[in-house]
DRENSE-533723 format. One record per residue (C-alpha): residue number from 1; x, y, z. Coordinates in steps of 0.02 Angstrom, whole numbers, plus 32768, in hexadecimal, padded with zeros to 4 digits. Example, Ala and Ser with C-alpha at 12.3 -4.5 7.8 and 13.67 -1.06 7.14 Angstrom:
    n    px    py    pz
    1  8267  7F1F  8186
    2  82AC  7FCB  8165
END
This chain:
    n    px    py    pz
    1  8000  8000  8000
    2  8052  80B3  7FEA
    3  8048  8119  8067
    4  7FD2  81AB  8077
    5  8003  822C  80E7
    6  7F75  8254  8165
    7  7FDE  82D0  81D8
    8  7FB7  836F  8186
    9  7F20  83A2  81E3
   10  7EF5  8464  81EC
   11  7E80  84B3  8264
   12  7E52  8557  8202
   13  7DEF  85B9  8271
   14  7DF8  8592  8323
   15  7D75  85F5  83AF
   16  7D1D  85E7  844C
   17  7D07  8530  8487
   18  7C98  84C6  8415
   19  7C29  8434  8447
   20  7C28  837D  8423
   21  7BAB  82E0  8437
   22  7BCD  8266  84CF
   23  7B37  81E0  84FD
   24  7AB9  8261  849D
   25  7ADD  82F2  84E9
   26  7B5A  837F  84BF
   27  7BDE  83A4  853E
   28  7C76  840D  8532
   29  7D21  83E0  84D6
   30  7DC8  842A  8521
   31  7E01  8435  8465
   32  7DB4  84C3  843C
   33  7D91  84F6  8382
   34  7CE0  8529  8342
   35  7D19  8566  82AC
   36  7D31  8510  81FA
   37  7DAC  847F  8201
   38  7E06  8430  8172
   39  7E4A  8378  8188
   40  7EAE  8309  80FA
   41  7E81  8272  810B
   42  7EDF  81BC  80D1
   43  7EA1  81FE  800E
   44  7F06  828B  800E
   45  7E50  82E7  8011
   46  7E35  837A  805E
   47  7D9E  836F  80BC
   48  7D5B  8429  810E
   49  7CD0  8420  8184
   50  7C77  84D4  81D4
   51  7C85  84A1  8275
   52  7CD7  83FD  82E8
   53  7C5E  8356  82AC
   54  7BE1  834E  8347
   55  7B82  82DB  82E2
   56  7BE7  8239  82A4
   57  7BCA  819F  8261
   58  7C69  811B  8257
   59  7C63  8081  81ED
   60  7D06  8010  8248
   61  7D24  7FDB  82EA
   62  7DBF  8047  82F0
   63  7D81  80D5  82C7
   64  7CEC  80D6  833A
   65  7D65  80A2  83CE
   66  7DC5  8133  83AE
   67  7D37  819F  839E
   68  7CE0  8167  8440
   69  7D88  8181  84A5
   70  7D8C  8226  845E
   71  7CE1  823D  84D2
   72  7C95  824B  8412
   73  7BE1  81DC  842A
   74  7BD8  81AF  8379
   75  7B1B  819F  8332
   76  7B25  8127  82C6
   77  7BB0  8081  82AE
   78  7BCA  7FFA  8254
   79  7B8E  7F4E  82A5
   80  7B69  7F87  8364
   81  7B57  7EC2  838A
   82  7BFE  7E9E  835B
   83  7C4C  7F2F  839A
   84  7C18  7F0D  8447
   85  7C66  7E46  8437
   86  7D11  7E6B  83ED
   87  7D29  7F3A  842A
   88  7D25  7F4B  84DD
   89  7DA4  7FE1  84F3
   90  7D03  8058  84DE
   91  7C62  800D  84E5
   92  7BE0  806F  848E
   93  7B44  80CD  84CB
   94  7A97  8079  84A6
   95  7A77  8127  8448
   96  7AEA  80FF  83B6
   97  7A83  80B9  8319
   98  7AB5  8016  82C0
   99  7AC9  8054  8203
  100  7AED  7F91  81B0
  101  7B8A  7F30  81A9
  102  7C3B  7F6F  819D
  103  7C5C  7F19  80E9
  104  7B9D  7F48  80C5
  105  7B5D  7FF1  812A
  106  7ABF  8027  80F1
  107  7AD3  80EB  808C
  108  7A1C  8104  80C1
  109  7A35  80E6  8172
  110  7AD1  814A  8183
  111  7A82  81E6  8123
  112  79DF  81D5  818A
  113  7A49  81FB  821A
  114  7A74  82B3  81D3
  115  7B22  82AA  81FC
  116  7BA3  832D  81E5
  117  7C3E  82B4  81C5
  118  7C47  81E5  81A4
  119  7CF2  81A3  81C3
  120  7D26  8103  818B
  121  7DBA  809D  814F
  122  7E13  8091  80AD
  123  7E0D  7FD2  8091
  124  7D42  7FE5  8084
  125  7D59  8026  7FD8
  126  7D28  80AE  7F6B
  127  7C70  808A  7F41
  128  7C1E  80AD  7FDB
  129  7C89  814E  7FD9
  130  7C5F  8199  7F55
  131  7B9C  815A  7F80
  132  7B91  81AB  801C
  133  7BF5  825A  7FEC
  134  7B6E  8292  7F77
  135  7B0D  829A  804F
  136  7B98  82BD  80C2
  137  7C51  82E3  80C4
  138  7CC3  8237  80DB
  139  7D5A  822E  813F
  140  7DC8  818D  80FF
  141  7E3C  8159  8181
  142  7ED5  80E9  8146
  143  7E97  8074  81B8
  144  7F36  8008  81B4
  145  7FDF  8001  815F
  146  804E  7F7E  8194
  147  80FC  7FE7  815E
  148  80BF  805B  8200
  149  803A  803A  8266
  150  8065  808B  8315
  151  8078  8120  82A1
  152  7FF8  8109  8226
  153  7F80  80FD  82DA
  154  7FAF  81A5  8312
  155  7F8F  81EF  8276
  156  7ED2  81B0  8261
  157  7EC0  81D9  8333
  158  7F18  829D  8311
  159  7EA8  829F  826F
  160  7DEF  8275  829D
  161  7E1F  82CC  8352
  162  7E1A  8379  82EC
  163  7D94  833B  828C
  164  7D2B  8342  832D
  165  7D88  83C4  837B
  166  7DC3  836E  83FE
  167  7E87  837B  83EA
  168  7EB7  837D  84A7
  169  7E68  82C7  84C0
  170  7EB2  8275  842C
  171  7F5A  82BE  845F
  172  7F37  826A  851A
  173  7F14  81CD  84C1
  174  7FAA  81C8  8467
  175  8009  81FD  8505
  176  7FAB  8167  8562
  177  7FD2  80F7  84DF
  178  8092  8122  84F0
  179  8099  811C  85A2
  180  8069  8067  85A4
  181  80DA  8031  852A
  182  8171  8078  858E
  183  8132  802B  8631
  184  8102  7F88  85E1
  185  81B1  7F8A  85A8
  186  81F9  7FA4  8649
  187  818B  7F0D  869A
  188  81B7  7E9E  8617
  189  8277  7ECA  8630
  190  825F  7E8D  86EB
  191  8201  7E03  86C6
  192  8299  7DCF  8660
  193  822D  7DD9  85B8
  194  8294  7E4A  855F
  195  828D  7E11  84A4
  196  822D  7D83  84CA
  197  81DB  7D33  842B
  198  8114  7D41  841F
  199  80A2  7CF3  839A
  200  7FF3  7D63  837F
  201  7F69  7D07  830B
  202  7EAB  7CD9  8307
  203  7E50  7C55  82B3
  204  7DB5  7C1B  8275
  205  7D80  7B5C  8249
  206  7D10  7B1F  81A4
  207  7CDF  7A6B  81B7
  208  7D74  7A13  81FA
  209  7DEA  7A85  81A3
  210  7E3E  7B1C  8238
  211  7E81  7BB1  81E2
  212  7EF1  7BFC  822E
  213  7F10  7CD0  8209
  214  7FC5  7D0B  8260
  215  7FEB  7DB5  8281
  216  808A  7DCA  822E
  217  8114  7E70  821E
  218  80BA  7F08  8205
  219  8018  7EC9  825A
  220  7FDB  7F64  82F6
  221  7FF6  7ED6  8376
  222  80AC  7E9C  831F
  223  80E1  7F49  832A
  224  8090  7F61  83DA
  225  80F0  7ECB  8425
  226  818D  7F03  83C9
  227  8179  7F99  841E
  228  8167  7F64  84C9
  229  8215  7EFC  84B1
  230  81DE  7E44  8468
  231  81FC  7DFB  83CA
  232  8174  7DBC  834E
  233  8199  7D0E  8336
  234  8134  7D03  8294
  235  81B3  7D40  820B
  236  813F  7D13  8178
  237  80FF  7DB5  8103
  238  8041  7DE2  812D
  239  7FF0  7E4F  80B1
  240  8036  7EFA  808F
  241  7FAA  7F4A  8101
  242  7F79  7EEE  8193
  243  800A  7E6F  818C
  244  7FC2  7DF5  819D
  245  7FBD  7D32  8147
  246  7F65  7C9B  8148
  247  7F90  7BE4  817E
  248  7F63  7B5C  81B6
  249  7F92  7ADC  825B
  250  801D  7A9A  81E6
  251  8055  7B3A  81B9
  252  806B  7B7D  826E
  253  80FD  7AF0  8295
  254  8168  7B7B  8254
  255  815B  7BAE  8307
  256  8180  7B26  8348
  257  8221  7AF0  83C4
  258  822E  7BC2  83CE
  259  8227  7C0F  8485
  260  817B  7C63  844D
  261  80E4  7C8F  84AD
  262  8058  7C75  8440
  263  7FAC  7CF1  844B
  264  7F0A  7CE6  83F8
  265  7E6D  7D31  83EC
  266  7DBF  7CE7  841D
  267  7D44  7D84  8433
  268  7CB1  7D35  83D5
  269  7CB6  7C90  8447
  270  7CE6  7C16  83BC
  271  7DA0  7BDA  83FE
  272  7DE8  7B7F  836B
  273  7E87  7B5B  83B8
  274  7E4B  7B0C  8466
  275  7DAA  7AC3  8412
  276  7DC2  7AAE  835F
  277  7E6B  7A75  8372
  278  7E56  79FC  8406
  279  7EB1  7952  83F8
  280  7F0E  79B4  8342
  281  7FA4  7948  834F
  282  801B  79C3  82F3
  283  7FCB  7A61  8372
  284  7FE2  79E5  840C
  285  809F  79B8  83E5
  286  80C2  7A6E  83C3
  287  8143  7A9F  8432
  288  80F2  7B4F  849A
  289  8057  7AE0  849F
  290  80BB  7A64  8509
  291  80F2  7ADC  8567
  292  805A  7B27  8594
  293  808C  7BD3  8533
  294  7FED  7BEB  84F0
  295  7F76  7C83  850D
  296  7ECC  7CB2  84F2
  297  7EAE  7D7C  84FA
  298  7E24  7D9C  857B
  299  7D91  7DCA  84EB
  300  7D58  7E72  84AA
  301  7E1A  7EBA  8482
  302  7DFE  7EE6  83D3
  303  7EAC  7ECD  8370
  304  7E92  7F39  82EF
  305  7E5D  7FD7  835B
  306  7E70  806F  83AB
  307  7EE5  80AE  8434
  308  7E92  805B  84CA
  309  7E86  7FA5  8471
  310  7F31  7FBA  8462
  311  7F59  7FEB  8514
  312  7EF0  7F5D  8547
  313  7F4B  7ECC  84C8
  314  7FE2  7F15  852F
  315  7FA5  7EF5  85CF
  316  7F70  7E37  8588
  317  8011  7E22  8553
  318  8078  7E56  85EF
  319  800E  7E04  8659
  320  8032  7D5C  860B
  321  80F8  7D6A  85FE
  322  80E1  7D9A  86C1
  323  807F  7D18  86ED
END
């Protein structure tokens, strides 16, 4: 994927303190700016707005995490169901309006919500843009770029936070976000895990057949763990946005005879690696499954989100090389 720069972001006017939605109701942002605002987003696209988005509809996960932590209620989102069963870092309000699926949202439910801005990610594809910016001005996130996530994160939190005028919070945020990775790096140190080798993936089953998707280089978490002073034990090239690939049981004895810790994820309650792989002679002989180096993340932390998911994938992680 090239890479779109989403730092330029110019507040053009900036005035007495504006207003934002939270649960409903406006209450007061310590951002400031009632004025126009001009944001360029992942498209290179200049979008200019007369006033901080009060009114917002988000179409991925990400995207509404970040809004909601901004103390931005959005009114409408993308698949409230699954939101609440794979996002837990900020639950929604029972205000916010299901608008359809993420891969599918519904233009007639978004514009029926009169927003002032819709944000959503690149990957989702320039139909729906175009569809719903003959309504309502679009903000495209990048959403993900595995040549620089951490980075490519603070550029979509700094960008919609001046969408929404609410530039103070994303900067706290980012400044919460930092502050765990330098302590979780000091813990880790004590604990003796200094550059200890972790394994990230998740995993669905069809009939008797377990796929198996790793989170490879380049992947948010990859990069988080990386940060936090471990290795990624995976070494095999994901896809040039996410980073990540897809195996299967036989493919994942790469790992195997490493020091690794393995993690997966679980949220939706369908555990294809201690159920679907139960009694999987090649996943029982694998060596960190002898060892009892395997790790389920508690549900709800979203590995493809916000700030918070990632503070809380952190905390996951550290807690297990402590244990």
């Amino acid at each position: 994927m090239s890479l779109l720069s989403v730092a330029a972001v110019t507040v053009l006017a900036v005035g007495a303190c504006g207003t934002t939605e939270e649960a409903g109701a406006p209450a007061p942002s310590s951002s400031a700016a009632s004025g126009p605002v001009t944001v360029k987003d992942s498209r290179g696209k200049e979008i200019t707005l007369p006033r901080p988005a009060t009114r917002v509809v988000s179409l991925e996960w990400g995207e509404t995490e970040i809004l909601t932590s901004l103390g931005v209620t959005p009114v409408g989102n993308a698949d409230n169901k699954g939101y609440a069963v794979w996002n837990t870092a900020a639950p929604l309000s029972a205000s916010v309006k299901d608008v359809g699926t993420r891969g599918e949202p519904s233009v007639d439910s978004v514009v029926a919500l009169q927003p002032d801005l819709v944000v959503m990610e690149a990957e989702r594809g320039a139909p729906i843009v175009a569809q719903l910016e003959k309504y309502v001005p679009v903000l495209v996130t990048i959403g993900s770029d595995a040549s620089r996530n951490l980075d490519r994160l603070r550029d979509d939190v700094t960008m919609i936070a001046t969408a929404v005028g609410k530039q103070s919070e994303g900067a706290a945020l980012l400044a919460d976000l930092d502050a765990r990775i330098a302590s979780a790096k000091t813990e880790l140190a004590s604990a003796g895990a200094a550059g200890k080798q972790f394994a990230m993936a998740d995993g669905w089953k069809e009939g008797s057949t377990v796929s198996v998707r790793m989170f490879g280089k380049g992947a948010l978490v990859s990069d988080l763990g990386t940060a936090i002073g471990l290795t990624n034990a995976w070494t095999t090239a994901g896809d040039p946005a996410w980073g990540l690939g897809q195996t299967d049981v036989e493919g994942v004895k790469a790992l195997d005879g490493k020091d690794v810790r393995f993690f997966y994820n679980a949220s939706d309650g369908v555990d294809v690696f201690a159920d679907g792989l139960r009694g999987n002679a090649i996943w029982d002989a694998l060596s960190f499954v002898k060892d009892g180096k395997v790790s389920k993340l508690p549900a709800g932390i979203w590995t493809f989100g916000g700030p918070r998911s990632c503070i809380q994938w952190i905390d996951a992680v550290v807690a297990a090389y402590k244990a």
